[in-house]
C-alpha positions, 0 to 999 in steps of 0.5 A: 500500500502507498502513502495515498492508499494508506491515508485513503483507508484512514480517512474511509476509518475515520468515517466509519468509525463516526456513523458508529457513534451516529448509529449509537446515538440514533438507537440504530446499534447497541453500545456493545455493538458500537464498542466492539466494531470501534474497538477493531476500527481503533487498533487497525487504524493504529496499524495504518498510521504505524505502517505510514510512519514506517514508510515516511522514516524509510523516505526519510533516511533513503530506504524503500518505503515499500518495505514496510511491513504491518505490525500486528495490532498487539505491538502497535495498539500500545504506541504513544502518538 
């Protein structure tokens, strides 16, 4: 994925993850719905921005960005931003 495809999926997320909060508040989905599909929306989002900041460092110091490689979500999800 390049760095247009990665903050393409982000942005798709960032939308996804707001018509949750809308479907909670309509009463369309339950909390426990709603807190399950963001809690997997929030640790693959975790995931694209790692894998952005990885391709940005390796530009960065002269490296193939398409080296990057996605990190499990257990090593990722920890991250400070």
């Amino acid at each position: 994925m390049n760095q247009e495809q990665i903050l393409a999926k982000i942005t798709a997320m960032v939308d996804d993850e707001r018509q949750l909060r809308d479907a909670l508040s309509s009463g369309q989905i339950d909390s426990d719905t709603e807190h399950q599909r963001l809690g997997h929306l929030e640790r693959e989002l975790d995931q694209c921005w790692d894998l952005l900041r990885q391709r940005r460092a390796k530009t960065e110091f002269g490296e193939n960005p398409d080296e990057a490689r996605v990190r499990p979500a257990s090593q990722v999800e920890g991250y400070q931003s």
